[in-house]
GUGUFI-98862 format. One line per 8 residues: their letters; for each residue x, y, z of C-alpha. Coordinates in Angstrom, 3 decimals, decimal comma. Layout:
N
A) X Y Z; ...;
***
This chain:
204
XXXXXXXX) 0,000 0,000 0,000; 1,557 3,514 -1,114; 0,989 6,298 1,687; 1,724 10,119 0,826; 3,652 11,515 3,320; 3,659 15,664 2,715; 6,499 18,216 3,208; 7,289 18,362 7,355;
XXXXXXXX) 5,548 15,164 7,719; 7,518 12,209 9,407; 6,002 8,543 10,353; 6,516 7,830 14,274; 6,936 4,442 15,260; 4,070 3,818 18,433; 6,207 1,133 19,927; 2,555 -0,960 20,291;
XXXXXXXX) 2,238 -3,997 18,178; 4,216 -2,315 15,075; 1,537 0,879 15,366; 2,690 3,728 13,346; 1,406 7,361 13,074; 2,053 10,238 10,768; 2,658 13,398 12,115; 3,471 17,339 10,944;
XXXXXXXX) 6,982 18,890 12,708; 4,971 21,793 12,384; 1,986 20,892 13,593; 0,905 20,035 17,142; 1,886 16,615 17,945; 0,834 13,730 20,668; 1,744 13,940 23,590; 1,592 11,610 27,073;
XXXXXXXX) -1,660 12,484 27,413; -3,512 10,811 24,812; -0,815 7,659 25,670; -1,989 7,888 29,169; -6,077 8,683 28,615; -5,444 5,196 26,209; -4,557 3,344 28,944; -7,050 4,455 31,124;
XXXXXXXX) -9,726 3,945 28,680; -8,166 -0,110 27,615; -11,341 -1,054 29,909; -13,259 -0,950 26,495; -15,481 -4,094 26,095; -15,217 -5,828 22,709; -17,456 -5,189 19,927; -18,409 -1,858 21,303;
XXXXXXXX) -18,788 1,754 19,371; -16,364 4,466 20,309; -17,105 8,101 19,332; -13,426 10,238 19,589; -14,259 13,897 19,914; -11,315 16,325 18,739; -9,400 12,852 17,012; -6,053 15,461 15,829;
XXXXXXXX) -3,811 12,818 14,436; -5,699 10,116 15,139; -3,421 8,752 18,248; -6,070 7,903 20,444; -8,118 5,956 17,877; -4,852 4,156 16,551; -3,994 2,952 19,758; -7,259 1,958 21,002;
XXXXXXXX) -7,342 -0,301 18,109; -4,408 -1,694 19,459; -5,671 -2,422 22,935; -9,088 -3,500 22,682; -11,157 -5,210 20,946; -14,124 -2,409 19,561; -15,833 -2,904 16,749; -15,859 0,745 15,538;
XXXXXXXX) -13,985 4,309 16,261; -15,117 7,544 14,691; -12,763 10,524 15,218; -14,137 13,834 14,585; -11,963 16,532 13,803; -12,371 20,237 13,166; -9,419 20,907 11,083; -8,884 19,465 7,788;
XXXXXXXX) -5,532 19,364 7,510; -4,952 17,592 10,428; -8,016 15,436 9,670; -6,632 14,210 6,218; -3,540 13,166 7,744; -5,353 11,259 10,364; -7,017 9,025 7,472; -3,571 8,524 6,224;
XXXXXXXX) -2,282 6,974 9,602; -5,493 4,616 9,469; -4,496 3,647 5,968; -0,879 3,028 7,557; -1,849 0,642 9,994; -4,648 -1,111 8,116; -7,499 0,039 10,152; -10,175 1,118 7,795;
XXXXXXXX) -12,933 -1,464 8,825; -12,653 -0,212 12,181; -11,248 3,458 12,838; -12,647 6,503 10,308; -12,622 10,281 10,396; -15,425 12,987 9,791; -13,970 16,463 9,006; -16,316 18,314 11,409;
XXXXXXXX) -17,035 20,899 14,100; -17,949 18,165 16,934; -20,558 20,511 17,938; -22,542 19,679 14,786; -22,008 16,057 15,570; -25,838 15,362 17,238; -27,277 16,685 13,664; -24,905 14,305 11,505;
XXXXXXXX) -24,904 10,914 13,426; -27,631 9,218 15,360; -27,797 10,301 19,350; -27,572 8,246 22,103; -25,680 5,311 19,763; -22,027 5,425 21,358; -20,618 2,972 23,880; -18,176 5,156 25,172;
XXXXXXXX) -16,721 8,741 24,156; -13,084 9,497 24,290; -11,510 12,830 24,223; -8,577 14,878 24,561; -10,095 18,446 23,935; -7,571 21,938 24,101; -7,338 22,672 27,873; -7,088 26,806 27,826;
XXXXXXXX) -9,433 29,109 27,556; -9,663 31,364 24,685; -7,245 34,452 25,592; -5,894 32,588 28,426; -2,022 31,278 28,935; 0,491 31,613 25,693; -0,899 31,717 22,920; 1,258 30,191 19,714;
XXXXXXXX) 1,085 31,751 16,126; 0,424 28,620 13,850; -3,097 28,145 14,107; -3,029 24,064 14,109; -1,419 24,772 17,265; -3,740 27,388 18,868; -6,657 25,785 17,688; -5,326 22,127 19,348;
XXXXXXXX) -4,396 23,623 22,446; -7,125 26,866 23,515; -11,167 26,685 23,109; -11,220 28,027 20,152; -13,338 26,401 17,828; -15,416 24,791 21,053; -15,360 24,975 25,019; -15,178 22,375 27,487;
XXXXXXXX) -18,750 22,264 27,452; -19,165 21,919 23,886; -17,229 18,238 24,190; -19,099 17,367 27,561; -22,660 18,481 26,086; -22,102 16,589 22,810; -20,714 13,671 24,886; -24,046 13,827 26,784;
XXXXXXXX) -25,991 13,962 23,647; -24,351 10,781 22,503; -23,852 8,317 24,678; -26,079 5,483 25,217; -27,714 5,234 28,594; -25,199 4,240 30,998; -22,579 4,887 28,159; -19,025 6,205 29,616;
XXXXXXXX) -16,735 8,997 28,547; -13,216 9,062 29,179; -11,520 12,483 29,106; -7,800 13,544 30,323; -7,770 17,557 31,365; -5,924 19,771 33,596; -6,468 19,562 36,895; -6,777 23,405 37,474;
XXXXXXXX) -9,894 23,085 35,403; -11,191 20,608 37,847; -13,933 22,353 38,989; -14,930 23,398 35,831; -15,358 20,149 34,538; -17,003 19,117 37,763; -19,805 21,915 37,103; -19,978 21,077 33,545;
XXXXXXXX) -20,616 17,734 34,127; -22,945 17,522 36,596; -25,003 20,620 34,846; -25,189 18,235 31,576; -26,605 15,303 33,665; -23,597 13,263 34,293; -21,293 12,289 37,166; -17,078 11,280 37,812;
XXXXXXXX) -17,093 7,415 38,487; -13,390 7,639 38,782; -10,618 10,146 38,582; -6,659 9,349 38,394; -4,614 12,258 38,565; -1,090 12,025 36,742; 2,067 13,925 38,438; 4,709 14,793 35,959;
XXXX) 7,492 14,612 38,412; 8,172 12,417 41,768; 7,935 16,159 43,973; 5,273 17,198 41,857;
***
């Protein structure tokens, strides 16, 4: 199978059953988060439906595939460029019968799929507010990191919208947001079941 790999582009080796990932040096690329929110979310049941809001590069989706056994992830992703490449990773690893992409604001997403459908929602949404924290001039990079295309209620009222009954979301955030996403979530109708916080250093 031929894959195009673009000017800045570079294939990363996952180190996960020979996963592979394409990714832009000048774009905004994975980080531990999305390896970490993976492993918190491997509790995935087989033959499930997996909706991934704000998919970027497709890491979450890609590795997923690798650690459970669900029948079907859809990443939704606002920006196109970013989205195309993500197709181009599934195509890499050979995952087209179970991961795709939609090039789409997620907060059109209950007027383009069916509600209430999903399993389980994953997510690793931009943790600063819009005007908040440094702010960086290439625009796949603002747009990936601050609320600017949608807030942290955006993904948690979509996510809400749907999920099955008793469906779970998984969702890695900054914990100085806590309280927000506390608020959020409880004002959209759904509750914590467990929280693991992640300290960067030992001290920390």
């Amino acid at each position: 199978m031929e894959i195009e790999i673009k000017e800045n582009e570079r294939i990363d080796d996952l180190e996960y059953k020979n996963l592979k990932i394409i990714q832009n040096e000048n774009g905004f690329c994975f980080g531990i988060d999305s390896v970490l929110l993976s492993d918190f979310a491997k509790e995935i049941k087989d033959n499930t439906t997996v909706l991934d809001l704000g998919t970027g590069t497709g890491i979450l989706g890609i590795l997923l595939c690798g650690k459970t056994n669900l029948k079907k992830i859809i990443g939704i992703e606002v920006q196109t460029e970013i989205a195309e490449m993500a197709e181009r990773s599934i195509k890499l690893n050979n995952l087209q019968d179970r991961f795709c992409i939609i090039n789409e604001n997620i907060k059109n997403i209950p007027e383009i799929l069916e509600k209430n459908s999903y399993d389980y929602i994953i997510t690793n949404p931009p943790y600063k507010k819009i005007n908040t924290g440094k702010t960086n001039d290439s625009k796949l990079k603002l747009i990936s990191r601050h609320e600017v295309e949608t807030s942290l209620e955006d993904f948690i009222n979509v996510s809400y919208k749907m999920l099955k009954d008793k469906g779970t979301l998984f969702m890695v955030h900054r914990p100085d947001r806590l309280v927000d996403i506390l608020y959020t979530l409880r004002k959209n109708k759904m509750e914590p079941k467990k929280i693991k916080f992640v300290y960067p250093k030992i001290n920390k």
